[in-house]
C-alpha positions as CSV (number, residue, x, y, z in Angstrom):
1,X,-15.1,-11.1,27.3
2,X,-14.8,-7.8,28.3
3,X,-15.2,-5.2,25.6
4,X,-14.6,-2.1,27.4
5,X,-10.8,-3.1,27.9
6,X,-10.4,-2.7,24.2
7,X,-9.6,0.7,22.8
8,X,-12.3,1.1,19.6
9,X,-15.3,4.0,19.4
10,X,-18.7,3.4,21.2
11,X,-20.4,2.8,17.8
12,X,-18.0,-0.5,17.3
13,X,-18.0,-1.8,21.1
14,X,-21.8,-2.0,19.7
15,X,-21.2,-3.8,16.7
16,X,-19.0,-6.1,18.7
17,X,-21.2,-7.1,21.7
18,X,-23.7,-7.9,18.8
19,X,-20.9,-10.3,17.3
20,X,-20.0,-11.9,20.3
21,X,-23.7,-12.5,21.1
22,X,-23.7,-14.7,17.5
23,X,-20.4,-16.7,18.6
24,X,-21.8,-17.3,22.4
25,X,-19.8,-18.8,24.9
26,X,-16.9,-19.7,21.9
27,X,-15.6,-16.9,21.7
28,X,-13.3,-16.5,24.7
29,X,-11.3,-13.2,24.3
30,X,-10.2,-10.3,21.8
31,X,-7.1,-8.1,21.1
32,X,-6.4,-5.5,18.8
33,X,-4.0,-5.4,16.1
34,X,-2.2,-2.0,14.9
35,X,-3.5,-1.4,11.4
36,X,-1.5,0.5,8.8
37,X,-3.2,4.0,7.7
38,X,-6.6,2.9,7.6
39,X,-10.4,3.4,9.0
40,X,-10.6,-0.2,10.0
41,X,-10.2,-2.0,13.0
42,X,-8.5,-5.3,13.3
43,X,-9.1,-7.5,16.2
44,X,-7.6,-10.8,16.9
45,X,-10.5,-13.1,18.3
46,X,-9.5,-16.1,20.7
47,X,-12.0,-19.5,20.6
48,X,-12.1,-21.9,23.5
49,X,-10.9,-24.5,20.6
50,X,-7.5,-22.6,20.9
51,X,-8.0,-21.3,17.1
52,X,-8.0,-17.8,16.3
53,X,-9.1,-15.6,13.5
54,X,-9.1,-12.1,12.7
55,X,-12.3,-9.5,12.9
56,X,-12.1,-6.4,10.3
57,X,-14.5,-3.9,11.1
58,X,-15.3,-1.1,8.8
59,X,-15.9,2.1,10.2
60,X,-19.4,2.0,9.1
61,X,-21.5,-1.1,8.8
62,X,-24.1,1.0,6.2
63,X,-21.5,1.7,3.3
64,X,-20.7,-2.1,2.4
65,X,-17.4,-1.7,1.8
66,X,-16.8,-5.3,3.1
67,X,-18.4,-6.4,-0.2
68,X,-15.8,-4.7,-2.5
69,X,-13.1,-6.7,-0.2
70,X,-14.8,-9.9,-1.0
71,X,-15.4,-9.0,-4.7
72,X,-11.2,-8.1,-5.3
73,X,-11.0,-11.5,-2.9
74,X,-13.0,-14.0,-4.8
75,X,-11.6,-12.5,-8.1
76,X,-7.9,-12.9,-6.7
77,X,-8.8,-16.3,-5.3
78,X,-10.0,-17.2,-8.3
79,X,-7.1,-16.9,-9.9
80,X,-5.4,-19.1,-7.8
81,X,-3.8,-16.2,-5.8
82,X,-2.7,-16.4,-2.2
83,X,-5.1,-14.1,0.0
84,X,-6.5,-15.3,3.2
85,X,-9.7,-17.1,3.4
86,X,-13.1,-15.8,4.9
87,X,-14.9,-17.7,7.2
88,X,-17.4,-15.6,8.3
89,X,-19.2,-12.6,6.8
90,X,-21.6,-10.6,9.2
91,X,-23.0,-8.0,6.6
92,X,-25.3,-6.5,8.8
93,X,-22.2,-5.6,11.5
94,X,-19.6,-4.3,8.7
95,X,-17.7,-7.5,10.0
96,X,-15.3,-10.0,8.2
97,X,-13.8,-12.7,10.0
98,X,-10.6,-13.6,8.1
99,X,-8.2,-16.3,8.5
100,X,-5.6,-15.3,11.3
101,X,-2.0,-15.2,8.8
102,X,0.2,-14.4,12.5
103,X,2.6,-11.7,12.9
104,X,5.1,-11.9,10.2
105,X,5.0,-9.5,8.0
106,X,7.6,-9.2,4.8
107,X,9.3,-5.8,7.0
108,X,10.1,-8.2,9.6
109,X,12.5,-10.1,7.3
110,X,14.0,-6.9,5.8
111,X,14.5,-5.7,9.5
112,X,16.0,-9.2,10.9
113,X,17.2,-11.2,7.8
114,X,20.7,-12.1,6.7
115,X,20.9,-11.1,2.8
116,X,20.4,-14.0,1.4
117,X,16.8,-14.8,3.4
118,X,16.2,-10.9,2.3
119,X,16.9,-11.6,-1.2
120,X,15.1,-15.8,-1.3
121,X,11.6,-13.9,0.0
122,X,12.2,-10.8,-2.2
123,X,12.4,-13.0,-5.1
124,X,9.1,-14.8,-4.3
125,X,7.6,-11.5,-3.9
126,X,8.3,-10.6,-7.5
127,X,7.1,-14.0,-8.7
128,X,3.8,-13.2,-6.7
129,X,3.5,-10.3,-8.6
130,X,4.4,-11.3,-12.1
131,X,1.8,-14.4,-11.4
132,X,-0.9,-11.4,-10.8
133,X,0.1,-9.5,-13.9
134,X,0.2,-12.7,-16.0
135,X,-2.6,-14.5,-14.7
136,X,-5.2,-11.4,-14.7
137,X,-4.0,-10.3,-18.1
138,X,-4.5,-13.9,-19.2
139,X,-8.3,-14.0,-17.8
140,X,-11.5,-13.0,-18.6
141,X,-13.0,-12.9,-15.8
142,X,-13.1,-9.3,-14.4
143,X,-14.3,-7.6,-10.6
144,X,-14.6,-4.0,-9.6
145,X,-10.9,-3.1,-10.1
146,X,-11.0,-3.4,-14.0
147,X,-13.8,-0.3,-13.5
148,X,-11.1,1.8,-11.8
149,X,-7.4,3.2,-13.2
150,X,-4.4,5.1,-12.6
151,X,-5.8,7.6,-14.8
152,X,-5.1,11.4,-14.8
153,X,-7.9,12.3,-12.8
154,X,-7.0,9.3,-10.1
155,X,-3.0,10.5,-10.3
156,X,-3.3,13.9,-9.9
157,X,-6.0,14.2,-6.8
158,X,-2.9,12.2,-5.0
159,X,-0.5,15.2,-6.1
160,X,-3.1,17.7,-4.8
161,X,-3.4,15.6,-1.6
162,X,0.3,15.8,-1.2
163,X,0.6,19.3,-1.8
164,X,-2.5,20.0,0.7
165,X,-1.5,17.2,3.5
166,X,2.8,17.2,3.1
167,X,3.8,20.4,2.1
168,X,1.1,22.5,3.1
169,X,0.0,20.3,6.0
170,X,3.3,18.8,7.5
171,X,5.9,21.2,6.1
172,X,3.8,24.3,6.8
173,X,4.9,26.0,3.8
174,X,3.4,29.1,3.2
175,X,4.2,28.5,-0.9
176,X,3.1,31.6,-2.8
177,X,0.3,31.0,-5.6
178,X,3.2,31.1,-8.6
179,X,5.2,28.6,-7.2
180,X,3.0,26.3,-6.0
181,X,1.6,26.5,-9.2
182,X,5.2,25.1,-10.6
183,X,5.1,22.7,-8.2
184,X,2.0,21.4,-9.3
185,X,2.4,21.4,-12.9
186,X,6.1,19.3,-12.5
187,X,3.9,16.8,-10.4
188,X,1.4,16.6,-13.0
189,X,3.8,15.8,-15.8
190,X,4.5,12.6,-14.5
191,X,0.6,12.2,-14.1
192,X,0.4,12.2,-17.6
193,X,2.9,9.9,-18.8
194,X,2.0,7.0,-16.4
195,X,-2.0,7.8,-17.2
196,X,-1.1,7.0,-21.0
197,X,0.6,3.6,-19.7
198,X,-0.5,-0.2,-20.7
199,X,-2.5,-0.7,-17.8
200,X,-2.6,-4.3,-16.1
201,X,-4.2,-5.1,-12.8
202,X,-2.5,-3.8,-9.4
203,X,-3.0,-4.6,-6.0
204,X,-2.2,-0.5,-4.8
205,X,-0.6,-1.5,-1.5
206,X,2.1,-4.5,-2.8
207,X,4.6,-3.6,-0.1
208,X,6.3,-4.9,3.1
209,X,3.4,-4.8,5.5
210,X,0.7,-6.1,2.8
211,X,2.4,-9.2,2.4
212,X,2.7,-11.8,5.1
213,X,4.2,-15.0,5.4
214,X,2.1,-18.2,6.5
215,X,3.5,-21.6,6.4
216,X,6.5,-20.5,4.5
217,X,4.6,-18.7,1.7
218,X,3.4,-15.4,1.3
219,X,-0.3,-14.0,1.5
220,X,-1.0,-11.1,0.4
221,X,-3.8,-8.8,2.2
222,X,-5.2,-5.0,1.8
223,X,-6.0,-5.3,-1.4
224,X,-9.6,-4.1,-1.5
225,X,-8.6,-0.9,-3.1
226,X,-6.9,-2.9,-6.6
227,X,-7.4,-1.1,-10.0
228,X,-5.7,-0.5,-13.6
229,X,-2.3,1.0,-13.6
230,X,1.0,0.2,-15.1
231,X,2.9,-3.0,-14.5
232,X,5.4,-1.3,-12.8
233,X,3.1,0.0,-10.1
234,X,3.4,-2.8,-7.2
235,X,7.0,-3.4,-8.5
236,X,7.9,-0.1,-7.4
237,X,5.6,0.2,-4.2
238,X,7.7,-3.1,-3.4
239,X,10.9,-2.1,-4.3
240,X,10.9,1.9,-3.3
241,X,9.1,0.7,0.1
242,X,8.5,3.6,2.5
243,X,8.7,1.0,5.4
244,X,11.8,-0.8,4.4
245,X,15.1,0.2,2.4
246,X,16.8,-2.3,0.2
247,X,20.4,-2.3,-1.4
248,X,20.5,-1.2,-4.9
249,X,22.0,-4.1,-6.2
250,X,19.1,-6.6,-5.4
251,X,16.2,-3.6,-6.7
252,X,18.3,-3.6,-10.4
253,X,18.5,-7.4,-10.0
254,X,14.6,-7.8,-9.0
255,X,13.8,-4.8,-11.5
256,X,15.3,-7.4,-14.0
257,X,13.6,-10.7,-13.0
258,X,10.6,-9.0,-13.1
259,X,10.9,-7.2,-16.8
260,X,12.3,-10.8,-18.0
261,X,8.8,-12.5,-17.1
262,X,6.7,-9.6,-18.4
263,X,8.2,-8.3,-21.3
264,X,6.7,-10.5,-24.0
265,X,3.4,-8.8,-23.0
266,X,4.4,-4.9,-21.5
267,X,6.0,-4.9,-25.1
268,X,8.5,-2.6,-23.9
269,X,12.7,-2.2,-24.4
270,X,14.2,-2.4,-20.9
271,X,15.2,1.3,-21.0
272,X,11.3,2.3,-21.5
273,X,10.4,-0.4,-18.5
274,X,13.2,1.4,-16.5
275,X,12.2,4.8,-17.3
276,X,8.4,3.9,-16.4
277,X,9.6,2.5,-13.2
278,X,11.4,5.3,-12.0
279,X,8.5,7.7,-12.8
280,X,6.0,5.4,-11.2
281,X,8.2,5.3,-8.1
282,X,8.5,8.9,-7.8
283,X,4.8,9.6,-8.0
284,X,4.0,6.4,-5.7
285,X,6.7,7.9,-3.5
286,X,5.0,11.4,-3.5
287,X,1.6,9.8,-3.1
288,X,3.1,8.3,-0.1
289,X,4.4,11.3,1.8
290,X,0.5,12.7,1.5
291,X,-0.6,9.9,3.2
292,X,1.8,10.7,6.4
293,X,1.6,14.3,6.0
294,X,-2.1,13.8,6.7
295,X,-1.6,10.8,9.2
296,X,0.9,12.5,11.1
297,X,-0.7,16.0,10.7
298,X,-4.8,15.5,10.6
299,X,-4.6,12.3,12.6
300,X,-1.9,12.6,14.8
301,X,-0.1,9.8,14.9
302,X,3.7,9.7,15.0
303,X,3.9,6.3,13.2
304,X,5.1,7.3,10.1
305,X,7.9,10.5,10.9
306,X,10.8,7.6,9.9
307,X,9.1,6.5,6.9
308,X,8.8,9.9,6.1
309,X,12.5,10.7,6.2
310,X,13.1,7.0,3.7
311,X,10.6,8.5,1.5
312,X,12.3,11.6,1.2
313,X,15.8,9.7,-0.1
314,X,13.8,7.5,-2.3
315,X,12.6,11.2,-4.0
316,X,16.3,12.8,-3.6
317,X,18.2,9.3,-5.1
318,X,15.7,9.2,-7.7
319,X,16.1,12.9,-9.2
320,X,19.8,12.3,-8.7
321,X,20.1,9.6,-11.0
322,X,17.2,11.1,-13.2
323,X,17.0,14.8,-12.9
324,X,14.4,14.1,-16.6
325,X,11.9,12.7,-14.1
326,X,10.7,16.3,-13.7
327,X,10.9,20.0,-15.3
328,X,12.6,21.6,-12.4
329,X,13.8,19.1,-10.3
330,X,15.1,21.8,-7.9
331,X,11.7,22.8,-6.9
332,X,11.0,19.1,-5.9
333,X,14.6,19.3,-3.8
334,X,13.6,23.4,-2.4
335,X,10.2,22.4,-1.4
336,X,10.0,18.6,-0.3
337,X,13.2,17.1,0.2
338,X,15.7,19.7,1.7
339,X,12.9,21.5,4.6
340,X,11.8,17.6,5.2
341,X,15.1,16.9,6.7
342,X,15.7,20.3,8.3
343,X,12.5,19.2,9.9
344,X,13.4,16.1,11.3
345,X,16.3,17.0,12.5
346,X,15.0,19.7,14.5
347,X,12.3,17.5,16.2
């Protein structure tokens, strides 16, 4: 196998001569995969059996991240929760080899789906999540993520990140100190309802291209980075998607299948669940244009320019129907949403 064909840093071609030196003459080729926004590299390895699996390597085989991936994993397995199997753990490499799921991510549907396929894997994606909220609320077993919370601290470095990596970063605003200043203290408003939420357990990444569908069920992957929020947390990453846009009608109707199933434990009225939702969505929505801001703008990648523009509407939609959300909802609209599209329409 030729590893110089492969596009990954001289420090991993490294790594990976050393792995396919411990699979031998087995192994019989590699590709890569495109990740989402992340350090790792995926790699899709071929076996002369005609089975494949998938390699993730971390950027750095000293920091064991790997083992906080296979702590969230056994605990999530454990509780009987689809993730995909390892079958090989090279510690010494920074290596996982992970069951190969395919291609088909949960955005594929959305994108090529009638309405009522959209809507049947939808509604098992709920279910998926309830089962984690009941199940881990219901355990007593506990793994890293139970250490870690959507708490102030943890909500508001993600505002700062966006105001450094979106509007500073991407926009190029040059925002004087008093108003970025407003800015921030709108942003961190919401911060502090949602950090005085019930907190249940949350995957962090419960979207389109985290879940994939194997065998006519769903997996669910990228979940190494799971802590404490609120229970609406991967309900709205799922349902106010960067990656994919879905009709109103089927988010109230999901919004509602999943409230029905919780409430006896979120011991909330459906207005409050509602009204945390819709906060939760904005900040996860905000969180998410820092991400691309510093994707597109640090990294360089071009990726994420149409997400960025669904984000946006998510943000606009949502103050719309709740201008309460924030303070000053104009200075969300003045500084985010309105020179975001004058943006992309220019380029």
């Amino acid at each position: 196998m030729d590893l110089d064909l492969l596009s990954v840093s001289p420090e991993l071609r490294t790594r990976l001569r050393a792995l396919c030196h411990e699979y031998g003459h087995n192994l019989a080729g590699a590709e890569k995969l495109v990740g989402d926004a992340s350090t790792r590299v995926f790699l899709r390895l071929f076996f002369n059996s005609d089975e494949s699996s998938i390699a993730m390597c971390y950027p750095d085989s000293s920091i064991s991240e790997d083992i906080l991936f296979m702590e969230v994993h056994g605990y999530l397995r454990g509780l009987g929760l689809p993730v995909p199997e390892i079958r090989k753990h090279f510690k010494n490499l920074g290596i996982l080899i992970l069951e190969d799921l395919g291609d088909l991510l949960l955005e594929n549907i959305v994108q090529n789906a009638d309405e009522s396929t959209i809507r049947l894997w939808y509604s098992k994606a709920v279910e998926l999540a309830i089962s984690m909220i009941r199940t881990s609320d219901a355990s007593p077993k506990r793994c890293v993520a139970h250490s870690l919370a959507f708490d102030f601290k943890k909500l508001s470095f993600e505002m700062n990140f966006f105001i450094e990596h979106f509007v500073n970063g991407f926009l190029k605003s040059n925002l004087k100190q008093s108003v970025e200043s407003e800015l921030r203290t709108n942003l961190y408003s919401v911060c502090e309802i949602l950090a005085e939420e019930q907190r249940f357990f949350a995957h962090r990444d419960y979207h389109s291209r985290n879940l994939m569908i194997n065998d006519e069920r769903l997996v669910m992957i990228d979940f190494q980075d799971a802590r404490m929020g609120p229970a609406q947390y991967d309900l709205a990453s799922m349902l106010r998607d960067s990656y994919v846009f879905l009709d109103d009608e089927l988010i109230d109707f999901l919004i509602d299948e999943f409230y029905q199933a919780t409430h006896d434990i979120l011991r909330q009225s459906p207005e409050r669940f509602r009204s945390v939702f819709d906060l939760m969505s904005f900040q996860r929505n905000i969180k998410a244009l820092g991400t691309f801001g510093y994707q597109t703008n640090v990294i360089g990648t071009g990726r994420y320019v149409s997400s960025i523009s669904r984000t946006t509407s998510y943000i606009q939609r949502n103050l719309s129907r709740n201008p309460h959300l924030v303070a000053n909802p104009d200075i969300i609209m003045n500084l985010v949403v309105y020179p975001s599209k004058m943006l992309l329409a220019d380029s």
